[in-house]
Structures are given as C-alpha cells and as structure tokens.
C-alpha positions as CSV (number, residue, x, y, z in Angstrom):
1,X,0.0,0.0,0.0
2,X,1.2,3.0,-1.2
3,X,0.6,6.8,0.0
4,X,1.5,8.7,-3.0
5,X,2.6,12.4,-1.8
6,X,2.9,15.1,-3.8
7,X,0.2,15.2,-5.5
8,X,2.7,15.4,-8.7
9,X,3.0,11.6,-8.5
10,X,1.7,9.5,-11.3
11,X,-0.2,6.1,-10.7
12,X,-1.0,3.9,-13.5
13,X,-2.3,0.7,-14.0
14,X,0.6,-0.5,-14.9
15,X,3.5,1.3,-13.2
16,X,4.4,3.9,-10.8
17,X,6.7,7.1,-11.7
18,X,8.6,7.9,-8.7
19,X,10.7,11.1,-7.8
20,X,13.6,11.2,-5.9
21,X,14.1,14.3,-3.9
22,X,17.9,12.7,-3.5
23,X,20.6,10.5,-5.4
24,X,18.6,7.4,-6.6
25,X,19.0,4.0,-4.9
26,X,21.7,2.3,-5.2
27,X,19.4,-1.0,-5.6
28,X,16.1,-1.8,-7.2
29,X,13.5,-1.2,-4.8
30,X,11.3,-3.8,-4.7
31,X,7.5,-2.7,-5.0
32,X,4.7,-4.9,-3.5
33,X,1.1,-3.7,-3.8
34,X,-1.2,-4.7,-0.7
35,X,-4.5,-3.9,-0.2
36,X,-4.5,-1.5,3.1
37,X,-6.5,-3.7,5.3
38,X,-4.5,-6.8,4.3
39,X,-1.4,-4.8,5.5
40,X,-2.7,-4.1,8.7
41,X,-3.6,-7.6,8.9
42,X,-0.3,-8.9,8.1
43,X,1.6,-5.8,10.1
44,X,-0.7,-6.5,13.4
45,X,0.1,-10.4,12.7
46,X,4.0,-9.9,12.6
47,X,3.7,-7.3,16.1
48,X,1.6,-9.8,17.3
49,X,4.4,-13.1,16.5
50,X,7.3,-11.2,17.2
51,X,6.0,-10.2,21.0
52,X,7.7,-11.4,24.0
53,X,5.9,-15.1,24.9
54,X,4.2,-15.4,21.3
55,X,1.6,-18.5,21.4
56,X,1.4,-20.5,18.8
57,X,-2.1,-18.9,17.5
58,X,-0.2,-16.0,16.8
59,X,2.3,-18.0,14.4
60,X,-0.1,-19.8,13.1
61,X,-2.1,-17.0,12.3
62,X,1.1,-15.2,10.4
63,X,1.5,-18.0,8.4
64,X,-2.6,-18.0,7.0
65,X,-1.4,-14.2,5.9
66,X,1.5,-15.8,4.2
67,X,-0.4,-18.8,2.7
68,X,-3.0,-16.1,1.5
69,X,-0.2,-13.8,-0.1
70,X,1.2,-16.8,-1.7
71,X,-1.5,-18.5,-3.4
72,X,-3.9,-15.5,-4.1
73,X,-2.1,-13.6,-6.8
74,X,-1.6,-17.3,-8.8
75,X,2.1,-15.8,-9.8
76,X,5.0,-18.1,-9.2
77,X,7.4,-15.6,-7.9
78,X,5.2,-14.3,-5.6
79,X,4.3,-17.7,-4.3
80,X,8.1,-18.5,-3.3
81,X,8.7,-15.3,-1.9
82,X,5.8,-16.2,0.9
83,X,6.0,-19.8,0.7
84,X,9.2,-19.7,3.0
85,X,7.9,-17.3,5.0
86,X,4.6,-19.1,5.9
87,X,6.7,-22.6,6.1
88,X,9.0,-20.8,8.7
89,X,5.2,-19.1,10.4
90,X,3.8,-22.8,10.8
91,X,7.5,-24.2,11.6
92,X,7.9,-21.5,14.9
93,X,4.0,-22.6,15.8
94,X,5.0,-26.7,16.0
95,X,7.8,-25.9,18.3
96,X,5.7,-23.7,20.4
97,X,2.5,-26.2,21.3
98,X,4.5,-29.9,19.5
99,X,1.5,-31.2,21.2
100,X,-1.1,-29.2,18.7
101,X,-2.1,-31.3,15.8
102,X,-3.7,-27.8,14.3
103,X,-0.4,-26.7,12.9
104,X,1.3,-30.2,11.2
105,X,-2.2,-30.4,9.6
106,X,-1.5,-26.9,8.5
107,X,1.9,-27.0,7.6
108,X,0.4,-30.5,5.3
109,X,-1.8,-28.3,3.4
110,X,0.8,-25.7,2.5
111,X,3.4,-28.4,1.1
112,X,0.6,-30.0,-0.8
113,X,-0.2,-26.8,-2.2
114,X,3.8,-26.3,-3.5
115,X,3.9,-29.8,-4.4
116,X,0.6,-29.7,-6.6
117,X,2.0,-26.6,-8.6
118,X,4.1,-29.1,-11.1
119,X,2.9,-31.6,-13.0
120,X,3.3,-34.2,-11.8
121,X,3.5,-33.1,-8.6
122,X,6.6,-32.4,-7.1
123,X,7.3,-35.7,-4.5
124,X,9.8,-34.1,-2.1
125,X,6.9,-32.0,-1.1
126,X,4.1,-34.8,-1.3
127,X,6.6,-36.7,1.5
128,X,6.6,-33.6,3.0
129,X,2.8,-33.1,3.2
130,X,2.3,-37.0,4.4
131,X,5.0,-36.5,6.8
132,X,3.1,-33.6,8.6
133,X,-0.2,-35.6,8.2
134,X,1.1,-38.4,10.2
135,X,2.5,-36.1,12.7
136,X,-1.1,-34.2,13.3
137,X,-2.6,-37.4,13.5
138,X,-0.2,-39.1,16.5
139,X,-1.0,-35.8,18.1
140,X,-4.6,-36.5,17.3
141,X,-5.4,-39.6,17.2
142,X,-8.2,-38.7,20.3
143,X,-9.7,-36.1,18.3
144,X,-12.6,-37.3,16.0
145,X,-12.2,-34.0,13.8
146,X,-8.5,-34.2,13.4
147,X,-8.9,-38.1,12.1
148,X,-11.6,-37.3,9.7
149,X,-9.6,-34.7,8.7
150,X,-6.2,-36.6,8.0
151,X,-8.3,-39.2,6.3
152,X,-10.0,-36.4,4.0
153,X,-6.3,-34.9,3.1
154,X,-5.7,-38.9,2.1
155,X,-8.6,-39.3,0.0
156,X,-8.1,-36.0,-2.0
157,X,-4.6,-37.1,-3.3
158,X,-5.5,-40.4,-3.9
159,X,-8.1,-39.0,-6.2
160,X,-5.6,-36.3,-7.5
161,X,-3.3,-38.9,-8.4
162,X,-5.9,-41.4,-10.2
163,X,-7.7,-38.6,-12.2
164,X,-4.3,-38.4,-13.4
165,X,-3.8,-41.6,-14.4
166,X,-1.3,-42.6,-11.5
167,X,-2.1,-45.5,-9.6
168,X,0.6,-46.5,-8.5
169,X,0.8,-43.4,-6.5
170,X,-2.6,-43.3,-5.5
171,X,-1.9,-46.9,-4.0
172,X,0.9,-45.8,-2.2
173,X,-1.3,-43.7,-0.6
174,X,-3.4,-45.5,0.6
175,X,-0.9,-48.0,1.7
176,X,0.6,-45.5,3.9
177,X,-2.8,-44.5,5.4
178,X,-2.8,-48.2,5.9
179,X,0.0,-48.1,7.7
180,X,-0.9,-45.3,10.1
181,X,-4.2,-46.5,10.9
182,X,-2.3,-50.0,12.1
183,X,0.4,-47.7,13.9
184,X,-2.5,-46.1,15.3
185,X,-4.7,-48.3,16.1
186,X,-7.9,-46.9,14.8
187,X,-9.6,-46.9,11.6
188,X,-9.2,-43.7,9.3
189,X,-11.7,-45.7,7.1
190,X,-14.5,-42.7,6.0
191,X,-17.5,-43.1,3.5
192,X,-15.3,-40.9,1.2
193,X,-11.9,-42.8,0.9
194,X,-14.3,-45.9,1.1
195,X,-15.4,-44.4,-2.8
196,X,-12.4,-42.9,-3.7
197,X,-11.0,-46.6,-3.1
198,X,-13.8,-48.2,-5.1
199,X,-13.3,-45.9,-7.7
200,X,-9.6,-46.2,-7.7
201,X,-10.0,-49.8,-8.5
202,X,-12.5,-49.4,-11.3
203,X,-10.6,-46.7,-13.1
204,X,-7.1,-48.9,-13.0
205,X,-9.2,-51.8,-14.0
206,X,-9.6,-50.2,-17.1
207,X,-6.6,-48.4,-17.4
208,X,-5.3,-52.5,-17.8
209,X,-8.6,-53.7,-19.9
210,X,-7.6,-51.0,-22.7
211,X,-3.6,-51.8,-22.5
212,X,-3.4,-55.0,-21.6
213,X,-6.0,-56.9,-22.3
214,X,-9.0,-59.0,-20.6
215,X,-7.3,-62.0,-18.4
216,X,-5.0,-59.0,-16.7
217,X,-7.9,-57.0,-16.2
218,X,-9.5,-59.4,-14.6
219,X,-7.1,-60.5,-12.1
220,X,-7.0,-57.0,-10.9
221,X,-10.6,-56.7,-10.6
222,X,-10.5,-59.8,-9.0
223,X,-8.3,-58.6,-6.1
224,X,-10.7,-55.4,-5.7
225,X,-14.1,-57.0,-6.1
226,X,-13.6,-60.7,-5.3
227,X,-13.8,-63.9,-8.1
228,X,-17.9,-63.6,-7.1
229,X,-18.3,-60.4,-8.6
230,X,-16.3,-61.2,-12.2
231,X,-18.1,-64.2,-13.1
232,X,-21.3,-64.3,-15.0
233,X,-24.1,-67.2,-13.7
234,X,-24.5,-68.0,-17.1
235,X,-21.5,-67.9,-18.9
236,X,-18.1,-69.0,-18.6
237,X,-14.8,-67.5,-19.7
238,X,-12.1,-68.9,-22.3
239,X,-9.0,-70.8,-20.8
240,X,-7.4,-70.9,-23.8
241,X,-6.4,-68.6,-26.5
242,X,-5.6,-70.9,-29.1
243,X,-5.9,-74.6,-30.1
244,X,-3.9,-76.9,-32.7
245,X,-4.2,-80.3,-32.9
246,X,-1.6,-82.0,-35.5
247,X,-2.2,-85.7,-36.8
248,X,-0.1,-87.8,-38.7
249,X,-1.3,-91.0,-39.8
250,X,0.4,-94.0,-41.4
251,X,-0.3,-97.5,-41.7
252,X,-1.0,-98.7,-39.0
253,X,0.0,-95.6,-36.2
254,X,-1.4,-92.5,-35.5
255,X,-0.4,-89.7,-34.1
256,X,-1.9,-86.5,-32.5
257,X,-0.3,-83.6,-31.0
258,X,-2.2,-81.1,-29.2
259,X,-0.9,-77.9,-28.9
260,X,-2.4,-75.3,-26.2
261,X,-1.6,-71.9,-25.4
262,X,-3.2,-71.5,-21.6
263,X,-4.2,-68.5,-20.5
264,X,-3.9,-67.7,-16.6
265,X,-6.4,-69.9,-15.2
266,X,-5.7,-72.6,-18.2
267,X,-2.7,-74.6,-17.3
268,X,-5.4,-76.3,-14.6
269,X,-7.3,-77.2,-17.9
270,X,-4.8,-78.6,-20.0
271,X,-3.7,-81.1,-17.1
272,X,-7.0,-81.9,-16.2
273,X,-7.0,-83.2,-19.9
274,X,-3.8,-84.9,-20.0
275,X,-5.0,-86.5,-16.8
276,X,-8.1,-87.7,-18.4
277,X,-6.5,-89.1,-21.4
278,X,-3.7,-91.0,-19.9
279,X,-6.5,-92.7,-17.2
280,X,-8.4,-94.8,-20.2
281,X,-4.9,-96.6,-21.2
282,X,-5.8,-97.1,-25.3
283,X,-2.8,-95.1,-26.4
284,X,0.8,-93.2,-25.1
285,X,0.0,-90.5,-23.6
286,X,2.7,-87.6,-22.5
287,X,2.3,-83.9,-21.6
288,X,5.9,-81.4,-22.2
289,X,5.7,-78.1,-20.5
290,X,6.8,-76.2,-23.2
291,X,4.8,-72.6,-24.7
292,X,2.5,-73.5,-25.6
293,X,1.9,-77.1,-23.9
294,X,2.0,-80.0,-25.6
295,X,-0.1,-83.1,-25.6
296,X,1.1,-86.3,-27.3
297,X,-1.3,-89.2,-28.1
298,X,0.1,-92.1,-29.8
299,X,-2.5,-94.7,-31.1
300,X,-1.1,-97.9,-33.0
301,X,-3.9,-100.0,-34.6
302,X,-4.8,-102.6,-36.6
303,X,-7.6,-101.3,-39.1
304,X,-9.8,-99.0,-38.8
305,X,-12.4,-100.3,-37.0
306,X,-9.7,-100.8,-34.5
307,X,-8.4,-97.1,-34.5
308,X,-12.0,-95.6,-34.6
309,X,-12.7,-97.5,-31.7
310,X,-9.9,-95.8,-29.4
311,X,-10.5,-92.5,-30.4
312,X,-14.2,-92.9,-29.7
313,X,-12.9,-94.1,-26.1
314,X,-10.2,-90.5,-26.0
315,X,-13.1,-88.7,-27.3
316,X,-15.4,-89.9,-24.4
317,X,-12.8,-89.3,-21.7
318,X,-12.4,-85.7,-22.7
319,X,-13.4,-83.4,-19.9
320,X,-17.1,-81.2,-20.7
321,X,-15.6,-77.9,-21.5
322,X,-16.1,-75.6,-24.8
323,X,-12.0,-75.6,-25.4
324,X,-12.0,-79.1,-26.7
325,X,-14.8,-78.9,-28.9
326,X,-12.4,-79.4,-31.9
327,X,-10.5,-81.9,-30.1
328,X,-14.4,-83.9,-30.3
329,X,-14.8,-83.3,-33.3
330,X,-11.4,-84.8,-34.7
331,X,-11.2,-87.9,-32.5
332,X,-15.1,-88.6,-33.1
333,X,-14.7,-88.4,-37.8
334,X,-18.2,-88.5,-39.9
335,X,-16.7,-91.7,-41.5
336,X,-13.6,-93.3,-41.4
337,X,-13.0,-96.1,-43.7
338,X,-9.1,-97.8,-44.5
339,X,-9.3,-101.2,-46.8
340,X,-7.0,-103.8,-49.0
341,X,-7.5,-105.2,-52.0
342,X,-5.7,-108.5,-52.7
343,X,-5.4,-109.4,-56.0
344,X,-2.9,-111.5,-55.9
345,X,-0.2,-109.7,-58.2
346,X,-0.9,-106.8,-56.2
347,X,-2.5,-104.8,-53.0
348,X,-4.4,-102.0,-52.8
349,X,-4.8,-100.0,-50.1
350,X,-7.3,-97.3,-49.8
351,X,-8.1,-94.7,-46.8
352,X,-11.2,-92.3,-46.6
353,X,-12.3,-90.1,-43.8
354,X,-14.5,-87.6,-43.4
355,X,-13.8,-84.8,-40.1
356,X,-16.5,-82.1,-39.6
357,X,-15.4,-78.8,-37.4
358,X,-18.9,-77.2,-37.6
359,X,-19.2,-77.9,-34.0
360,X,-15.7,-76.2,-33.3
361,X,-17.1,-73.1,-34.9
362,X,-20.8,-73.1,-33.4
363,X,-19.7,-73.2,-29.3
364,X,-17.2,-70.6,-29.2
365,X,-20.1,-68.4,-30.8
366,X,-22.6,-69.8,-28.5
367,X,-20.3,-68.8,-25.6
368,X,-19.3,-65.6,-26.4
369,X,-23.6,-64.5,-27.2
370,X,-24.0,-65.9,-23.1
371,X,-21.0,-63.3,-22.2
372,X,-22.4,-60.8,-24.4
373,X,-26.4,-61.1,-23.4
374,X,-24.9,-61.0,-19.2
375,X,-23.0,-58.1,-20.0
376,X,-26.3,-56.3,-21.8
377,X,-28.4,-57.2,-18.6
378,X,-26.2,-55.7,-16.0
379,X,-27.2,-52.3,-14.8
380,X,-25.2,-49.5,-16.1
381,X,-25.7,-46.7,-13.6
382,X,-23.4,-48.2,-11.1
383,X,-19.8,-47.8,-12.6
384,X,-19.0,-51.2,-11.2
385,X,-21.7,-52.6,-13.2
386,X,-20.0,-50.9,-16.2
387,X,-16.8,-51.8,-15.6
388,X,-18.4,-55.8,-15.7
389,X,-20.0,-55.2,-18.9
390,X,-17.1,-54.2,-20.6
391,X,-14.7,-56.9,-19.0
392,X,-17.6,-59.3,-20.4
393,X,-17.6,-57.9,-23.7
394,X,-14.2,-58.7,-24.0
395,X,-14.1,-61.6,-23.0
396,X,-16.5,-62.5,-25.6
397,X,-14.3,-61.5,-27.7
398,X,-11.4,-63.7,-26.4
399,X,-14.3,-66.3,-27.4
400,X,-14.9,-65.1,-31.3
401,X,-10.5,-65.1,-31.5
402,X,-10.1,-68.4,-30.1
403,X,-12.1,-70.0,-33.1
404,X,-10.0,-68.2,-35.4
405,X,-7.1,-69.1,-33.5
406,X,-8.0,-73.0,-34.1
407,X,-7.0,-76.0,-36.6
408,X,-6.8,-79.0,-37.0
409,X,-3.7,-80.8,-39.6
410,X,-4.0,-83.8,-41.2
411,X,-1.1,-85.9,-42.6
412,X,-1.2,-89.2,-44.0
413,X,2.2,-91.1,-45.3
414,X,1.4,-94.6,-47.4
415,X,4.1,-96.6,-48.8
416,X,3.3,-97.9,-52.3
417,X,6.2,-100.7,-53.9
418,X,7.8,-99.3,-55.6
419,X,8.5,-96.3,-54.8
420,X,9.1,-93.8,-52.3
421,X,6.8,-93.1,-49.1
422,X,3.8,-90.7,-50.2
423,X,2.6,-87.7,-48.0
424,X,-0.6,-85.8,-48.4
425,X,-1.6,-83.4,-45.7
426,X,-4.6,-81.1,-45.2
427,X,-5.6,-78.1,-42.9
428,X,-9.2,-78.3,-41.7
429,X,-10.3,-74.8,-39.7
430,X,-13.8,-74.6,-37.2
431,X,-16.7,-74.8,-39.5
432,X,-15.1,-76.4,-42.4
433,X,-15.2,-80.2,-42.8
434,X,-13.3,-82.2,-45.3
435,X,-13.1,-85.8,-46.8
436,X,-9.9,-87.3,-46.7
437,X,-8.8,-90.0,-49.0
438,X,-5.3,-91.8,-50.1
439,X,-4.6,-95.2,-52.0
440,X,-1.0,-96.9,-52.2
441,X,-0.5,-100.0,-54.4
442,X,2.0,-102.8,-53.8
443,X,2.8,-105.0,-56.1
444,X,4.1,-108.8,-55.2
445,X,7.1,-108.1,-57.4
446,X,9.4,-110.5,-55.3
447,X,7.8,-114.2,-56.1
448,X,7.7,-112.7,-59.7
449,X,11.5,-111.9,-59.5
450,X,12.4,-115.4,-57.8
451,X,10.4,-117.6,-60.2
452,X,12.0,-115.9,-63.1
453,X,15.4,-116.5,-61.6
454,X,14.5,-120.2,-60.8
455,X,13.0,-121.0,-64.5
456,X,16.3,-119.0,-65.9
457,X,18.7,-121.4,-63.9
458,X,17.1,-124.5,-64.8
459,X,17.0,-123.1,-68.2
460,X,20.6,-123.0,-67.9
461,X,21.3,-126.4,-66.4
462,X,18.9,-128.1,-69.0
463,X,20.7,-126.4,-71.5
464,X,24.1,-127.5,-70.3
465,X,23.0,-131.0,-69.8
466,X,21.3,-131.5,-73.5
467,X,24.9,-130.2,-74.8
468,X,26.9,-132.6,-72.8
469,X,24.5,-135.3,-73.8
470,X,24.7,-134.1,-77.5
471,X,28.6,-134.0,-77.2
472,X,28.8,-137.7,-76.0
473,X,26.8,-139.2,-78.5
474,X,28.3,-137.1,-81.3
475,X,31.9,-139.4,-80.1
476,X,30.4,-142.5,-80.4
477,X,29.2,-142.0,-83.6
C-alpha cells in the first residue's frame, strides 16, 4: 500500500513514476502492492508473532497471511517469496505447542499446495505433506475432527493422483494411510476414501482392460471385487487362446499332437485333460511343459475299425468344457474307412475319412452371445456394473478369436512298392469339414523276380546237360 505524496506523482495501472528528492537508490527497490486492510492484517500479525511469549495462534495466524499472499495472486514468484515465510510461520508454531495437531495439519496443506504446482507433482513435497499428516494425526489420534480430517487430506490425493492416471501413486497412498491406521490403532476408514478406493480400483481396471488386455484385467478386478463379482451365472470365460491339434497317420499308427496356449487360469485345464486321457490306457499318452503345452497321443492299430474304436474311447474321456470342442470333433470323424485289395499280383490300399469342425465353430459363438447377453443385462448406472460389462464384452471377444485361432492338420504317409513313401496333408479350420482319401498300391514283385530266376537257372542247367549229352553221343558215332 502506497501513499502517493505530492500530489505530482503518477499512478497507472501499470506502473508507478517515482521522484527522488535525493541520489537514486543504489538497488532496485522492490515494490509490493497490498491492499491497506490486508497490510494491517499482516503488520498486526507480525507485532503480534514477534512479541515477548508469542503463542502459537499468533504464528499460526502469520502464516494464514502468508499462505494467502502466496496463493492469491496465482504468480509463481510471488508464491516462493511467501511460501518460505509461511513454512517458517507454521515451523515456529510446531515448536511452540508440538502437542497441537492444528499446525502439522496446516503446515500439510501448504506443502501440498507447493507440491501440486508441477505436473506431476513435485514428491519431495508430497513426502513432506504426508509427513506432517502423520505427525497431526499421532497428536490427534483422540480427536474425532483431526482423524476425519487426515483421512480427507488422504482421499483428495488419492483422487488427485488417479484422475491423473497414476495409480501407483494413489496406492501408495493409501498403503501409507494403511499403515498409520495400524500404527495407530484406529480406523481412518471414511464413507469418502471408502469411494475414492472403489473408484480407484475401477478406473485402474480399465486403465489394464484398454492396455493389456482382458485375463489382466481381470485378475486385478478380482483382487478389488472378489472372483464372485467377475463371473457371470450364465457364462463362462475362455482358458485358452488358441488350439492346434496336428495328426499324422500311417499305416498302421497315428499320431496326435495337441498344442495349447493356456491362459492364466488354463494350465489347470490342459492337465486336467492330459489326466483324463492318460486314465483310459488305449494309447501313449505324454504332456511337455513347453509354450505352448503340448499333448502327445500315440495310437497304433490294426484297421480302422480298430483305430475308430480308441478314439471314440479318447473322445469320451475328454473333460465337458467348450476348449475341446475341436478336439471332439477330430477324434469322433463323420466316416472313417481304410481297406485292401488283394489281387494277388498286387495290393491296394485305400483310406477315406471324413472330419467335420462345424461344432468347433458353433460353441465358441454360442459362448461368447451368453457373455455378451450378461453383459447387456447388467445395470449401467453403477460404474462397477459398467466396468463388468465391458470386462464381459471382451471376454466375448477372447471367445470369437479363439475360433479363429484354431485348426486341426491332417497328414497321411502310405508306402506304395515301388516307390518312395507318399505324403498328403490337409488343414481343416472350425466350420469347415473335409473328406480325406489316399490309396497306395504294392505289387508282389518279389515271387515274380524269384520264379524268373529259378526258370532262368534250370533253363541254364537243361541247356548245359542236353549239350553234354549231345557232345557224348556225337563221339560214339
């Protein structure tokens, strides 16, 4: 506040012309405009601090004028210069009453102030600010309005920090309240850290949903809400995120190699498959941990009668769940046929089988609409409920990819004489079926080869005895 005397002396908005009746300063004075009751204010509350046996009101009360003067004028360099000073205000007023929560909790909201004026906000000043919380609250911790109060403090930067997006500062938060309420002994527990909790969980359930995907997303909700509140009743979630099943067939052996890649919960599946196979002891069954797991199956057999008859067996043993829908339907064929023709010369050998996946395509689909219809039934106007829908919706999804991320391979080696081994081979995806067929022919070219050798060495030996036995007589005569 400035009395401007004579009346020769210019105020402006934006500057003051000054007149020296002397030499000029020697430094730049330093002009600070003040309204005239906030400088009595601030004058009285400096006589009042600087008096002989000050309480600590009277600091306390300096340091509101310097908080005020600081954040007021919303300029930086005008914050600084009375940020110290009100630090140092609050500072005198802890050492005066140390027993006076009033001034920690004061002394919190000034370094969450500084702290909260960058982006992010500065952390020095955050520990600062939780420091002094803790403080006021184990000179509290009988007073019902200081607790509420240090737990309100609590849930404002928890709620600072997940608007922005960082939850792992908004938990460690709350894991220190966590930790002073145990030190403590009491609960700091209030209806609005309760939601601010609550709401802290849904929004970093989605922050994971939209980066990471589903299964993540749903162990973290999981943690928050509990296992009872991700489920549908009537729908289940995928285990899986793909399926391959390779088989190779020759005479007599077959071969099938399932190939799974687990999700979270899915590893528990693929065992309790393996399991199931190995207990029914119609073929060699092995499981290698590997990524993706691996199940081998091998089934020698006689014909096909023989062979159809242990995979119906497999097929039976396999446990109820939609992830081995295509597994079904390639151990369980539409027709499966494998002959020989003996005609004596020669045998032909014939193979046909026809493998439907229409089934492989249809439950996926039919699983992912139960997800989807749950999801539409929930209420949306609790967030929580929303949240659920879209963790359902994509988990529908995880259904519609996993039939696109299935096959089945066929192979099938014959050996014809002569000649090399042959190899056909066919890929079969969910909803497309396929009929399979190979022939080999083997001709009895060995008999052949030995009776002509036999008739050419008798040829040979008759031959040689008719000329000695026309050599002999020739002498005699």
């Amino acid at each position: 506040w400035l009395k401007l005397t004579p009346e020769d002396y210019k105020l402006t908005a934006e500057s003051i012309t000054w007149s020296y009746d002397a030499e000029d300063p020697k430094e730049p004075i330093d002009f600070v405009l003040m309204r005239p009751l906030l400088w009595d204010r601030l004058h009285s509350a400096r006589q009042a601090a600087v008096a002989g046996n000050a309480p600590a009101s009277a600091h306390m009360a300096l340091g509101d004028i310097y908080k005020e003067l600081a954040t007021t004028a919303g300029d930086r360099a005008i914050f600084e210069r009375y940020f110290s000073l009100a630090v140092a205000a609050y500072s005198q007023a802890k050492i005066k009453a140390p027993e006076d929560p009033a001034p920690y909790l004061l002394l919190s909201q000034l370094y969450r102030t500084r702290a909260e004026l960058d982006q992010p906000a500065d952390s020095t000043y955050v520990a600062l600010a939780l420091n002094e919380l803790a403080n006021a609250l184990e000179h509290g911790v009988r007073d019902p309005e200081i607790v509420e109060t240090v737990s309100q403090n609590f849930a404002t930067l928890v709620a600072r920090a997940r608007l922005q997006g960082d939850f792992d500062t908004a938990n460690s938060y709350l894991q220190r309240l966590d930790e002073l309420a145990e030190t403590s002994q009491i609960s700091l527990e209030s209806d609005t850290l309760t939601e601010e909790r609550r709401r802290l969980a849904i929004d970093w359930v989605t922050t994971v949903l939209q980066n990471q995907g589903p299964g993540p997303a749903r162990a973290v909700f999981e943690e928050h809400f509990g296992q009872e509140n991700s489920l549908p009743a009537t729908a289940r979630f995928a285990r899986i995120n793909s399926l391959h099943v390779d088989i190779e067939t020759e005479t007599g052996d077959r071969v099938i190699t399932i190939e799974a890649a687990p999700r979270a919960e899915g590893e528990a599946l693929v065992q309790a498959l393996y399991d199931a196979l190995a207990s029914v002891g119609v073929a060699d069954v092995a499981l290698y941990d590997e990524q993706p797991l691996l199940i081998r199956i091998d089934l020698p057999f006689e014909d096909a009668s023989h062979l159809l008859d242990k995979q119906q067996t497999l097929a039976a043993a396999i446990p109820p769940e939609p992830e081995w829908t295509l597994l079904s339907d390639v151990l369980i064929p539409q027709r499966l046929t494998w002959t020989y023709a003996d005609e004596g010369w020669r045998t032909i050998e014939n193979y046909e089988e026809h493998v439907s996946l229409l089934a492989a395509m249809a439950e996926p689909g039919v699983q992912a609409l139960a997800l989807s219809q749950a999801a539409s039934a929930l209420d949306d106007v609790d967030p929580l409920n929303t949240l659920r829908a879209q963790l359902w919706q994509a988990e529908a999804d995880v259904w519609r990819r996993l039939a696109g991320n299935a096959s089945a391979h066929f192979s099938l080696t014959l050996d014809p004489v002569p000649g090399p081994p042959v190899t056909q081979s066919w890929l079969l995806e969910p909803g497309e079926q396929i009929v399979m067929t190979g022939s080999a022919t083997r001709y009895q070219v060995m008999p052949y080869v030995l009776l002509a050798i036999t008739v050419y060495f008798a040829f040979i030996v008759i031959t040689y005895a008719l000329w000695r036995w026309g050599g002999g007589r020739g002498g005699e005569i």
